[in-house]
PDB file of N, CA, C, O and CB in Angstrom:
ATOM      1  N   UNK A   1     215.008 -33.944  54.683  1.00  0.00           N
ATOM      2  CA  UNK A   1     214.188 -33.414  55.725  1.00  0.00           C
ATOM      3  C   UNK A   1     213.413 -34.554  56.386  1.00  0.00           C
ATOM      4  O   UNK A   1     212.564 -35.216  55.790  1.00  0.00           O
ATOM      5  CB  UNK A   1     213.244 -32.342  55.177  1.00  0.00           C
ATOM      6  N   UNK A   2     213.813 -34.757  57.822  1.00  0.00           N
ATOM      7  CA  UNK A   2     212.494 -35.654  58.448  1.00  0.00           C
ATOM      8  C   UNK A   2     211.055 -35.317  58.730  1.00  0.00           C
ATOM      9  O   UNK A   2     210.621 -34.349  59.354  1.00  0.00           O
ATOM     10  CB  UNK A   2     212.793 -36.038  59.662  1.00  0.00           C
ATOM     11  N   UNK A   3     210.444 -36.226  58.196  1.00  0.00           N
ATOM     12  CA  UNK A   3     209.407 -35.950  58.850  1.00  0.00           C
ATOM     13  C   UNK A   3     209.009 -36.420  60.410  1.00  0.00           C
ATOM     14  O   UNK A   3     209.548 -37.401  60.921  1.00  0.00           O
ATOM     15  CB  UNK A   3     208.603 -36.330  58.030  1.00  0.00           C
ATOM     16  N   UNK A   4     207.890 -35.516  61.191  1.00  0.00           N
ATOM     17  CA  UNK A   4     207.817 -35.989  62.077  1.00  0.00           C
ATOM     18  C   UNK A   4     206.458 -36.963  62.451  1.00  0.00           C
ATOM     19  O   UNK A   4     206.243 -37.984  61.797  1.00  0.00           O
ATOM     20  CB  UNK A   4     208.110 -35.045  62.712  1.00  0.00           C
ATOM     21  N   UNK A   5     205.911 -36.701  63.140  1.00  0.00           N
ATOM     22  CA  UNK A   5     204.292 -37.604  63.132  1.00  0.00           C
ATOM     23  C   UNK A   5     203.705 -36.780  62.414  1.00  0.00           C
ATOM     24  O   UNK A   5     203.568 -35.560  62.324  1.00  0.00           O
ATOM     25  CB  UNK A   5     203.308 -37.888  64.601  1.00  0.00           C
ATOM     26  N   UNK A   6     203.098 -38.521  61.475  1.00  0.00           N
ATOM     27  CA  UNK A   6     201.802 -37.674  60.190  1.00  0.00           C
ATOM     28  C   UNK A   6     200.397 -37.181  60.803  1.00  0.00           C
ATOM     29  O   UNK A   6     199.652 -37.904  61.464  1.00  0.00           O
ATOM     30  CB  UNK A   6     201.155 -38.974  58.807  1.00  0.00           C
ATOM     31  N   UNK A   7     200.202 -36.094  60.541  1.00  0.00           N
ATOM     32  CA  UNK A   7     199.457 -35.353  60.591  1.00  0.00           C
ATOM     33  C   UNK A   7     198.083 -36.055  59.756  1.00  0.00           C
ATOM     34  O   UNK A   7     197.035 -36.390  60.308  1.00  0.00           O
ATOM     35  CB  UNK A   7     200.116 -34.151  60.173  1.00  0.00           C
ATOM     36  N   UNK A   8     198.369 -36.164  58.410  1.00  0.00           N
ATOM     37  CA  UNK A   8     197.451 -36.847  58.089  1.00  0.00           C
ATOM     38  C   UNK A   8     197.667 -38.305  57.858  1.00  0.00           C
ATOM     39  O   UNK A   8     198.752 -38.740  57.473  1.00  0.00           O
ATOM     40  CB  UNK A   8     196.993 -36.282  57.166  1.00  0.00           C
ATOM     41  N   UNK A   9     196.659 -39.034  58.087  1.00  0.00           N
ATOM     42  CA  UNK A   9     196.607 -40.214  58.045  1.00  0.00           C
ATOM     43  C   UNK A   9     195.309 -40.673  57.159  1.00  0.00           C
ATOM     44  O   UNK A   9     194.327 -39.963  56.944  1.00  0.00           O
ATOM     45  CB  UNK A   9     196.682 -40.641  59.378  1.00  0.00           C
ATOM     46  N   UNK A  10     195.546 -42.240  56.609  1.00  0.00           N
ATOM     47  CA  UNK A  10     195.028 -42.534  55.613  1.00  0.00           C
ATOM     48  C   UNK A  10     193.789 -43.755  56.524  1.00  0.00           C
ATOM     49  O   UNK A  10     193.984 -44.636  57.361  1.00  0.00           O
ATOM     50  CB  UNK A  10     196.269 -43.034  54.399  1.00  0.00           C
ATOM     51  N   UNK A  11     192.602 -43.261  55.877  1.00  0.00           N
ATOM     52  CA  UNK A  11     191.644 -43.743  56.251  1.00  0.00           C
ATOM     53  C   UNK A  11     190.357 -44.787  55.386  1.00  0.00           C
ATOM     54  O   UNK A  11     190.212 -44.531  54.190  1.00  0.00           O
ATOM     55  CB  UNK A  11     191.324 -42.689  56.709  1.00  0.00           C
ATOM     56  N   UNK A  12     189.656 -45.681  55.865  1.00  0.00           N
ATOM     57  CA  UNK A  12     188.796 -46.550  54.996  1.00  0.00           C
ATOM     58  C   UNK A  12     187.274 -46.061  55.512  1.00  0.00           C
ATOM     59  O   UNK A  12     186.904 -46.147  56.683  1.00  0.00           O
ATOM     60  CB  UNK A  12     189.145 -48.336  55.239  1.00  0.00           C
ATOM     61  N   UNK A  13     186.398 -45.488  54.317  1.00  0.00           N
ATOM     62  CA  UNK A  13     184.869 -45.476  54.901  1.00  0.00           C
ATOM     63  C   UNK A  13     184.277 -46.916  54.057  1.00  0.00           C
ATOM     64  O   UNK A  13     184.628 -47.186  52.908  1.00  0.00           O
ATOM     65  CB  UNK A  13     183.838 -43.738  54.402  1.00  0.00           C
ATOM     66  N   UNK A  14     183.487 -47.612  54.730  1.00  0.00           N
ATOM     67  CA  UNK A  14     182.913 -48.424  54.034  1.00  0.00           C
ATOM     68  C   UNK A  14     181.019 -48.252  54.715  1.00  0.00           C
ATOM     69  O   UNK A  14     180.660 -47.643  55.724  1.00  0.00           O
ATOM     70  CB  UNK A  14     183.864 -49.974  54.224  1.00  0.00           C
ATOM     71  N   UNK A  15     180.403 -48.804  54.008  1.00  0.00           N
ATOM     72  CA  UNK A  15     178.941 -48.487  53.267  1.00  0.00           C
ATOM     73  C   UNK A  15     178.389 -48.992  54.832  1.00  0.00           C
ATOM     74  O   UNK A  15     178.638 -50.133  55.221  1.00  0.00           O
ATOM     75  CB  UNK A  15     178.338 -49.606  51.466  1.00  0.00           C
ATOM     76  N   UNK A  16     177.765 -48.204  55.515  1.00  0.00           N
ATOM     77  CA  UNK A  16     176.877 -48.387  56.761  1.00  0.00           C
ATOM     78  C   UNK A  16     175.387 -49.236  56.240  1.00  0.00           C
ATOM     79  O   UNK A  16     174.811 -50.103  56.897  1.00  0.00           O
ATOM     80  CB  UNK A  16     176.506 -46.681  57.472  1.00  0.00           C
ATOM     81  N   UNK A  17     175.083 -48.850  55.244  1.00  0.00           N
ATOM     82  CA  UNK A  17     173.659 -49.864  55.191  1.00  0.00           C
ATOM     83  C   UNK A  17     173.600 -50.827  54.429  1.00  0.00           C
ATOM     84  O   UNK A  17     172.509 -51.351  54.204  1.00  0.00           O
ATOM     85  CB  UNK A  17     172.460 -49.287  54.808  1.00  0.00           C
ATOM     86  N   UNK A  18     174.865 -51.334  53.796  1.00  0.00           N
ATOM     87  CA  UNK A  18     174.789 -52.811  53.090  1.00  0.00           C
ATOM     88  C   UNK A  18     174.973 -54.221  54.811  1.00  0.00           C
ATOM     89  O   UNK A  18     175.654 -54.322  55.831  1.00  0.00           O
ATOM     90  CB  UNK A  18     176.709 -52.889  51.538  1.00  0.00           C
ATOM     91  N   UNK A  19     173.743 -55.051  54.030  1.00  0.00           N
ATOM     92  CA  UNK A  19     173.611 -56.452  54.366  1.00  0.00           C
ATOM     93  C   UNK A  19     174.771 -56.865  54.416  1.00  0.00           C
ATOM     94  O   UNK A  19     175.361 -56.871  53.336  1.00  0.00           O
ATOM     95  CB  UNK A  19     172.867 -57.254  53.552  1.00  0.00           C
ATOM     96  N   UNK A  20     175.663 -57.442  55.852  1.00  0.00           N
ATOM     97  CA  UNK A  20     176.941 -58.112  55.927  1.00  0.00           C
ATOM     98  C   UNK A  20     176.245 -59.988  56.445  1.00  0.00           C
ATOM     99  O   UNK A  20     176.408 -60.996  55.757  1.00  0.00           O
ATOM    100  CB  UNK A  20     178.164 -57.063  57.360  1.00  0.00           C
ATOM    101  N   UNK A  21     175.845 -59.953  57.178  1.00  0.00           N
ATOM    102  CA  UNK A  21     175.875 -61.069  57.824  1.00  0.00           C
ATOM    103  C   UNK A  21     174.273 -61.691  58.152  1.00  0.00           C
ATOM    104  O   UNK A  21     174.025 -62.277  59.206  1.00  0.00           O
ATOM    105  CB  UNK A  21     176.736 -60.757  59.066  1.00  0.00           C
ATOM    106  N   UNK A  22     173.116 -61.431  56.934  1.00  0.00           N
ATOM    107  CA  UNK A  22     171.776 -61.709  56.936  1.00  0.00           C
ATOM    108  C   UNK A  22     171.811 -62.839  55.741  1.00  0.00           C
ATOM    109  O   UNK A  22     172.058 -62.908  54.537  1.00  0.00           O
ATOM    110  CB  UNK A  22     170.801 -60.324  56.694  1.00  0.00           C
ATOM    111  N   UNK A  23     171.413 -63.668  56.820  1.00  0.00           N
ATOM    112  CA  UNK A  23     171.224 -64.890  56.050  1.00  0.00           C
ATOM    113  C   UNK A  23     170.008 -65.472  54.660  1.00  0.00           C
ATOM    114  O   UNK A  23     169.825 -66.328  53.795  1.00  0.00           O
ATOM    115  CB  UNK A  23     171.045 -65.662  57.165  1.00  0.00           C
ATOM    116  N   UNK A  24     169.459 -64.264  55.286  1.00  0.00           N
ATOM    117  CA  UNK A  24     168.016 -64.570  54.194  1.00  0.00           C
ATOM    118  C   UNK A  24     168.642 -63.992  53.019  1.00  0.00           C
ATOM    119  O   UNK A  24     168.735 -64.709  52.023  1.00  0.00           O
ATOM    120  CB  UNK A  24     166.279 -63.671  54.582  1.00  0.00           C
ATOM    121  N   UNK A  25     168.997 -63.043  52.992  1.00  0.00           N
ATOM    122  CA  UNK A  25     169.275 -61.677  51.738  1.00  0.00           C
ATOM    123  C   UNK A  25     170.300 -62.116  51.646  1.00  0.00           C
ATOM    124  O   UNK A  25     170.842 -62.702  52.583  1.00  0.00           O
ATOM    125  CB  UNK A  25     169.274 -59.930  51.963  1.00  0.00           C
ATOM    126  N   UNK A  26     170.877 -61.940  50.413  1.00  0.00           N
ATOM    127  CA  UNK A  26     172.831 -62.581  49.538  1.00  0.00           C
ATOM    128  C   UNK A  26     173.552 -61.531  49.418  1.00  0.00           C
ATOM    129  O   UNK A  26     173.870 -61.501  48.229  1.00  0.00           O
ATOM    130  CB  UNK A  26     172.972 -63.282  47.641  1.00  0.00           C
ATOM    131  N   UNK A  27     173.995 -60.653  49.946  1.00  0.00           N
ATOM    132  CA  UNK A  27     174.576 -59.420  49.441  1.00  0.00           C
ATOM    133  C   UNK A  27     176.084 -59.511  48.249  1.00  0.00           C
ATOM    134  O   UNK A  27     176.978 -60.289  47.915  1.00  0.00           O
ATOM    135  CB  UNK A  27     174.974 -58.629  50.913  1.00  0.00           C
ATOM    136  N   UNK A  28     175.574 -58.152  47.969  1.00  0.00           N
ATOM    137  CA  UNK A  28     177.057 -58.888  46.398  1.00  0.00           C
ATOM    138  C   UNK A  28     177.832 -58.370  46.883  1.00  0.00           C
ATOM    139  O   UNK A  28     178.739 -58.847  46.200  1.00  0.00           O
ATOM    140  CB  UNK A  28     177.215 -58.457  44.464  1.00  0.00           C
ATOM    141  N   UNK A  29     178.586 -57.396  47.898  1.00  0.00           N
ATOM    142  CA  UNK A  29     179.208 -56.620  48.404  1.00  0.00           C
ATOM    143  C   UNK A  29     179.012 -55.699  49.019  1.00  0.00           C
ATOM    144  O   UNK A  29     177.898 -55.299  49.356  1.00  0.00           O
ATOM    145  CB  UNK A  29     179.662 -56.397  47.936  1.00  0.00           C
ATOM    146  N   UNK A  30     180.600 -54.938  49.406  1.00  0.00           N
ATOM    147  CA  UNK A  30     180.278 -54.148  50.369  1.00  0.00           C
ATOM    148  C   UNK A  30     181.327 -52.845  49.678  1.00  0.00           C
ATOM    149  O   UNK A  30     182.400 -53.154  49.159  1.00  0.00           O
ATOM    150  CB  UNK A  30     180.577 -54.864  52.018  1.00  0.00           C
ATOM    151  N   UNK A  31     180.914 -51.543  49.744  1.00  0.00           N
ATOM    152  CA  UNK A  31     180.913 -50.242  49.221  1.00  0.00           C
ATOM    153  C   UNK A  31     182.368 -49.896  50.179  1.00  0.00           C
ATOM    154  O   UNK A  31     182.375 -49.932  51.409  1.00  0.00           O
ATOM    155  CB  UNK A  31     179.294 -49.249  49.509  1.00  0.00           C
ATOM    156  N   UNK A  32     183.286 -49.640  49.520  1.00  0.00           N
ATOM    157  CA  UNK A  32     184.574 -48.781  50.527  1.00  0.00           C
ATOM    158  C   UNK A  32     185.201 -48.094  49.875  1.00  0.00           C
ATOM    159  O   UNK A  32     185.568 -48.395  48.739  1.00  0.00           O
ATOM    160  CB  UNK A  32     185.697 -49.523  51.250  1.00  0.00           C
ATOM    161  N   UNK A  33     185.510 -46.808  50.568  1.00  0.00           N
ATOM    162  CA  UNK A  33     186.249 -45.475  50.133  1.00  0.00           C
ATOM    163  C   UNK A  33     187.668 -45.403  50.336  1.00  0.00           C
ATOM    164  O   UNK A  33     188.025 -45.973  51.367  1.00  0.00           O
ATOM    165  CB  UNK A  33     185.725 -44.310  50.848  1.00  0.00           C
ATOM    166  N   UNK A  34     188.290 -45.044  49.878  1.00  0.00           N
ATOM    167  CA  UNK A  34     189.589 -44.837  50.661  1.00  0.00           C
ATOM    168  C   UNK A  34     189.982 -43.415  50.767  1.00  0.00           C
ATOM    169  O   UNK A  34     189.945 -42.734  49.742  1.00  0.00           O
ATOM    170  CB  UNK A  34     190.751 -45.587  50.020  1.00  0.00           C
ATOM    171  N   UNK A  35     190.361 -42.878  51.905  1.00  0.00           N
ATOM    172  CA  UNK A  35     190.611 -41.269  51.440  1.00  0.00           C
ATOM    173  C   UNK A  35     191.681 -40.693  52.995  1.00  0.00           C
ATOM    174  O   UNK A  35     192.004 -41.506  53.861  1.00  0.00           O
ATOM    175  CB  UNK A  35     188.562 -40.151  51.254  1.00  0.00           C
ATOM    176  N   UNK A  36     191.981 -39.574  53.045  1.00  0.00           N
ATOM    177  CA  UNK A  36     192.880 -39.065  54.206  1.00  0.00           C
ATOM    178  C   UNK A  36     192.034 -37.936  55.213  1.00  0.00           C
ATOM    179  O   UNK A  36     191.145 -37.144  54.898  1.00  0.00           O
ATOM    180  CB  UNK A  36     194.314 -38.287  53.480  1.00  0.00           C
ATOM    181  N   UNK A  37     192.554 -38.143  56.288  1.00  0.00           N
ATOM    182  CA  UNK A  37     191.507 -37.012  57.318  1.00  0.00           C
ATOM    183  C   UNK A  37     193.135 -36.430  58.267  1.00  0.00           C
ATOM    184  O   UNK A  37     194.151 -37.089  58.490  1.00  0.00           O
ATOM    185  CB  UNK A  37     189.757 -38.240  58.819  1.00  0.00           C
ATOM    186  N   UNK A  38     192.823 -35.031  58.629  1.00  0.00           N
ATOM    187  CA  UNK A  38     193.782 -34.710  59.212  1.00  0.00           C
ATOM    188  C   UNK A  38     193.466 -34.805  60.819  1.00  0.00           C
ATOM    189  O   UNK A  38     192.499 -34.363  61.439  1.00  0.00           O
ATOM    190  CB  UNK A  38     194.165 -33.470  58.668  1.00  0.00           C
ATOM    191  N   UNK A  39     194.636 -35.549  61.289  1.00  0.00           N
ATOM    192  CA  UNK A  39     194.111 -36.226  62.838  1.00  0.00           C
ATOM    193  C   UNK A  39     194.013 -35.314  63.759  1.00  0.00           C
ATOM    194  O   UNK A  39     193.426 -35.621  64.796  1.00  0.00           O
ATOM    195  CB  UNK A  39     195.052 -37.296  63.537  1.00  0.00           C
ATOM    196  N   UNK A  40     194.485 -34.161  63.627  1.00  0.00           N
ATOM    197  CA  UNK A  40     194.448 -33.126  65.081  1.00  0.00           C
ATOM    198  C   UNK A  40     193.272 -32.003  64.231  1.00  0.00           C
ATOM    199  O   UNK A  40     193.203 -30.878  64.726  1.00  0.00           O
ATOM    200  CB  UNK A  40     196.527 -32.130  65.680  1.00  0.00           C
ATOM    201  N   UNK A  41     192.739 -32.175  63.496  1.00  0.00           N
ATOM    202  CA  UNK A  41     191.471 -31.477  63.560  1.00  0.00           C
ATOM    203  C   UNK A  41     190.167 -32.515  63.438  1.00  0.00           C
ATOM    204  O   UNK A  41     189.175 -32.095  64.035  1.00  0.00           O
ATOM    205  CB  UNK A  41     191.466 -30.381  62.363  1.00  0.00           C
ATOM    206  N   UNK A  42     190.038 -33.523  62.911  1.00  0.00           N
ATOM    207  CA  UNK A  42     189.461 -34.150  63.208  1.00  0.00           C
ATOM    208  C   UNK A  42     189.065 -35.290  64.055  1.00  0.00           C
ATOM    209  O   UNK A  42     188.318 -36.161  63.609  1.00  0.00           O
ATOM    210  CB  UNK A  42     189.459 -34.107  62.680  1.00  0.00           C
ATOM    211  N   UNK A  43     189.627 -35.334  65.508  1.00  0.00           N
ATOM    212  CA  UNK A  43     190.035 -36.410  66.150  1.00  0.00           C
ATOM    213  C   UNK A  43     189.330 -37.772  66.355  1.00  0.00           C
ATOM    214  O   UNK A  43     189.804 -38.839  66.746  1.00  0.00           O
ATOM    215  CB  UNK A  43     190.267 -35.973  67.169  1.00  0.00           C
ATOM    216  N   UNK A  44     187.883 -37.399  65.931  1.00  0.00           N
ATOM    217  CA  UNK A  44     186.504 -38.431  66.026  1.00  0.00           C
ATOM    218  C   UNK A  44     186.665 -39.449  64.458  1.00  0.00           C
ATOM    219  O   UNK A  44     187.323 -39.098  63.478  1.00  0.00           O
ATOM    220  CB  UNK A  44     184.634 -37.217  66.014  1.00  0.00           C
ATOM    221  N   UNK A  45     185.942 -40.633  64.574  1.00  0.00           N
ATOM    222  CA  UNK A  45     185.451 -40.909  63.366  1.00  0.00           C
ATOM    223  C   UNK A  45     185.020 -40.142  62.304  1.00  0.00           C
ATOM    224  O   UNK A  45     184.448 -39.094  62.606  1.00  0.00           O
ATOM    225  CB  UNK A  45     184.694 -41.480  63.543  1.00  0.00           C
ATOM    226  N   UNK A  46     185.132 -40.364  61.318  1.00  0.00           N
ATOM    227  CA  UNK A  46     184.751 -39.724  60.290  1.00  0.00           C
ATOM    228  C   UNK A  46     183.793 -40.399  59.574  1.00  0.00           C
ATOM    229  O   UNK A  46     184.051 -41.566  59.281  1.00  0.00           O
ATOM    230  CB  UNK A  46     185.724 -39.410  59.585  1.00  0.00           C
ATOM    231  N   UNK A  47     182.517 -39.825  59.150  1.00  0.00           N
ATOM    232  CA  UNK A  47     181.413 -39.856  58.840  1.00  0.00           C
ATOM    233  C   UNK A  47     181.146 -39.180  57.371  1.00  0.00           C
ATOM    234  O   UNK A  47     181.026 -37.957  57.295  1.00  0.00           O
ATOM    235  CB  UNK A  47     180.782 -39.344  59.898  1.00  0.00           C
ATOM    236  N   UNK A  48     181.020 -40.348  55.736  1.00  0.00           N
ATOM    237  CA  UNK A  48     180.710 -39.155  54.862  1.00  0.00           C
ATOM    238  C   UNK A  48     179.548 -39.595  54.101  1.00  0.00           C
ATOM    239  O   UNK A  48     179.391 -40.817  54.099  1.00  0.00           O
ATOM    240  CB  UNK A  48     181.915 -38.694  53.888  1.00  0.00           C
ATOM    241  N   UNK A  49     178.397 -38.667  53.232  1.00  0.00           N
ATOM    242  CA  UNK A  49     177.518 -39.718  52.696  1.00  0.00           C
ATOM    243  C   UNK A  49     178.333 -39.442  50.939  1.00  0.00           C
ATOM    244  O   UNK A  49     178.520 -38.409  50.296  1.00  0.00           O
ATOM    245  CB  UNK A  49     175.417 -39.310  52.983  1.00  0.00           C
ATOM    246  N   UNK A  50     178.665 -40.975  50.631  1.00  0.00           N
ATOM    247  CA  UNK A  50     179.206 -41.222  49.290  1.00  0.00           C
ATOM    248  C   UNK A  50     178.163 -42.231  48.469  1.00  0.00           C
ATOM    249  O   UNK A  50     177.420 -43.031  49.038  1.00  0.00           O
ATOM    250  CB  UNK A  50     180.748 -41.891  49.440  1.00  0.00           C
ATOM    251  N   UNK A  51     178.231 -42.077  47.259  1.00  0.00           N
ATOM    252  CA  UNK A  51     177.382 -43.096  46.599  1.00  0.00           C
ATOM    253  C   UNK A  51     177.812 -45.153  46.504  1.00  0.00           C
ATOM    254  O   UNK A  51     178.656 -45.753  45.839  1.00  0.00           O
ATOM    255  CB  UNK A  51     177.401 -42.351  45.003  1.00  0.00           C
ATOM    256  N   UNK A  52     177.111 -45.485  47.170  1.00  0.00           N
ATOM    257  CA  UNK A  52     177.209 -46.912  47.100  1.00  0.00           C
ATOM    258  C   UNK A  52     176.853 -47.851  45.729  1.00  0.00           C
ATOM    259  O   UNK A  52     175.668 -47.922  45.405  1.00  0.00           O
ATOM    260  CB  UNK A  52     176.356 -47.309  48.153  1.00  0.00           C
ATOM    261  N   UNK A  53     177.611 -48.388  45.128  1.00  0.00           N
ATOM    262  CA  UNK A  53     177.163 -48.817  43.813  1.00  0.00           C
ATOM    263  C   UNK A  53     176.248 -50.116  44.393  1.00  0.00           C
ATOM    264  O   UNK A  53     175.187 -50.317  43.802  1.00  0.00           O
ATOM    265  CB  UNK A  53     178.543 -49.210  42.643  1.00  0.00           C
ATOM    266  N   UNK A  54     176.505 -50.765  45.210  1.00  0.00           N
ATOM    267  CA  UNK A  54     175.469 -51.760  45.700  1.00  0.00           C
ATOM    268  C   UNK A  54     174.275 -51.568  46.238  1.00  0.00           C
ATOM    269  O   UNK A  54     173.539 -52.540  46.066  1.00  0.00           O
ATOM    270  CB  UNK A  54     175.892 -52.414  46.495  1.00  0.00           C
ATOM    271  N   UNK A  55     173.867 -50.818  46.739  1.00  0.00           N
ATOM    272  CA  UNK A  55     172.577 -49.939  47.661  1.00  0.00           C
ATOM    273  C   UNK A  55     172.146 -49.022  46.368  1.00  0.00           C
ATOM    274  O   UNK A  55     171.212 -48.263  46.627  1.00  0.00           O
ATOM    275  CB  UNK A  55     173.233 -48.732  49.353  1.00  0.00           C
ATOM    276  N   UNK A  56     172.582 -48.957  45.203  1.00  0.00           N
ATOM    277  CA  UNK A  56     172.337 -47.570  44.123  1.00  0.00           C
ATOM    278  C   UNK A  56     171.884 -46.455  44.415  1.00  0.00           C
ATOM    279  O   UNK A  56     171.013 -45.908  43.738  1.00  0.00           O
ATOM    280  CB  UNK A  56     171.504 -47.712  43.144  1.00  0.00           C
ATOM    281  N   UNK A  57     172.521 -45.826  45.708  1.00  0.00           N
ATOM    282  CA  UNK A  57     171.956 -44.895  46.266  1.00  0.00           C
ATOM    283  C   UNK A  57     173.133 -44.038  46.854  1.00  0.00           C
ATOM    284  O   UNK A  57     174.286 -44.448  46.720  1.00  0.00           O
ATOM    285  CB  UNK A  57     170.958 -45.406  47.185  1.00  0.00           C
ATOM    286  N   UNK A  58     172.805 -42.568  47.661  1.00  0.00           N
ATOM    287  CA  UNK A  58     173.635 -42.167  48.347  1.00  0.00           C
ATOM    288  C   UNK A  58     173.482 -42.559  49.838  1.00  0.00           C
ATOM    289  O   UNK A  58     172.466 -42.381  50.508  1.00  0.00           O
ATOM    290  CB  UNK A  58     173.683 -40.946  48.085  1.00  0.00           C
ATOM    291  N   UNK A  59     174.694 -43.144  50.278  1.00  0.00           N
ATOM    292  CA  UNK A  59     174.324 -43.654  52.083  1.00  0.00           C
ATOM    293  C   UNK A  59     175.641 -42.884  52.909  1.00  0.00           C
ATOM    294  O   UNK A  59     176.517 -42.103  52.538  1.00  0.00           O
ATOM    295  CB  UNK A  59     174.459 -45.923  52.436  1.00  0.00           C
ATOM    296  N   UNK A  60     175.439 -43.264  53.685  1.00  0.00           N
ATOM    297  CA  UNK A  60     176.726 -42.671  55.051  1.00  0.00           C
ATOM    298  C   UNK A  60     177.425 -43.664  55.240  1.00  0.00           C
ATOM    299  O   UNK A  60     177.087 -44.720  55.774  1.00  0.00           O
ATOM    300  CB  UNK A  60     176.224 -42.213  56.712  1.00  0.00           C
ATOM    301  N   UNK A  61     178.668 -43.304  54.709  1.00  0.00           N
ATOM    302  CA  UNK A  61     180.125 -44.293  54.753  1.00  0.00           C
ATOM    303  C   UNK A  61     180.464 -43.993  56.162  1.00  0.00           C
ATOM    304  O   UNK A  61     179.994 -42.963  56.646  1.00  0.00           O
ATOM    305  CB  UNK A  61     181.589 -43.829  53.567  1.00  0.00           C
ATOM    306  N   UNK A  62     181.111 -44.649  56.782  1.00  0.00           N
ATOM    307  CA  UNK A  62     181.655 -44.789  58.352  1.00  0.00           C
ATOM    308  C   UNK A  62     183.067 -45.621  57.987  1.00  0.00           C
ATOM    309  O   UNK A  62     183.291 -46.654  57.356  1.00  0.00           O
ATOM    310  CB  UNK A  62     180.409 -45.825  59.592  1.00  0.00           C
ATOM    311  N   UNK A  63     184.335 -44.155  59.067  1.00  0.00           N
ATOM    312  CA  UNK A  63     185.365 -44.790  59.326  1.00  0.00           C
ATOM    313  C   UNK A  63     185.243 -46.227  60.101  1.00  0.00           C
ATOM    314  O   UNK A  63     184.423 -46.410  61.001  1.00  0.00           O
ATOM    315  CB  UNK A  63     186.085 -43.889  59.961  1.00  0.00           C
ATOM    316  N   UNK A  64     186.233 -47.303  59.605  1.00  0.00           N
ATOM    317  CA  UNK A  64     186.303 -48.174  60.177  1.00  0.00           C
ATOM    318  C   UNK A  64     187.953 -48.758  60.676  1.00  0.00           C
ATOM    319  O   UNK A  64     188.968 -48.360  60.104  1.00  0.00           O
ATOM    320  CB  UNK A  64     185.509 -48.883  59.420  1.00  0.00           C
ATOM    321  N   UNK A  65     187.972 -49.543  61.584  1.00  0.00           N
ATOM    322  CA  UNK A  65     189.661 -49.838  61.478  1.00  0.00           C
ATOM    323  C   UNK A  65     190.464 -50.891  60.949  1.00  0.00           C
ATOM    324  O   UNK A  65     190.062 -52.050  61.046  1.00  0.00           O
ATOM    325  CB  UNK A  65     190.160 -49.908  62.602  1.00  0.00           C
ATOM    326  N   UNK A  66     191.554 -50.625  60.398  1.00  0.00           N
ATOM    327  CA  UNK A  66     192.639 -51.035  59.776  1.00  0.00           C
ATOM    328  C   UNK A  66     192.850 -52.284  59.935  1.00  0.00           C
ATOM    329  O   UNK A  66     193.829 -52.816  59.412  1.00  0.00           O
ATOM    330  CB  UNK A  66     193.632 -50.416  60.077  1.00  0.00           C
TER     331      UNK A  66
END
């Protein structure tokens, strides 16, 4: 059986409030999810709050691109 265009597609959230590029502060990393969103119902970014082991907290992961 073929398939035709995936419907779902595989997506990366990574950690909206970790320190990337502040020179004062050292950050040890950066928090990323990996998970699937279905593209014709969700057509926007995807937005989730997951727990960040670096921030030790719960924050809002944000789709980012590939």
């Amino acid at each position: 059986m073929a398939k035709g265009k995936d419907v779902r597609t595989r997506v990366i959230l990574e950690c909206n409030s970790c320190v990337r590029n502040d020179s004062n502060k050292k950050s040890r990393g950066i928090s990323r999810y990996i998970t699937q969103k279905n593209r014709h119902n969700t057509p926007s970014r995807l937005e989730l709050k997951k727990f960040c082991p670096f921030c030790y907290k719960h924050t809002i992961h944000g789709e980012i691109k590939k």
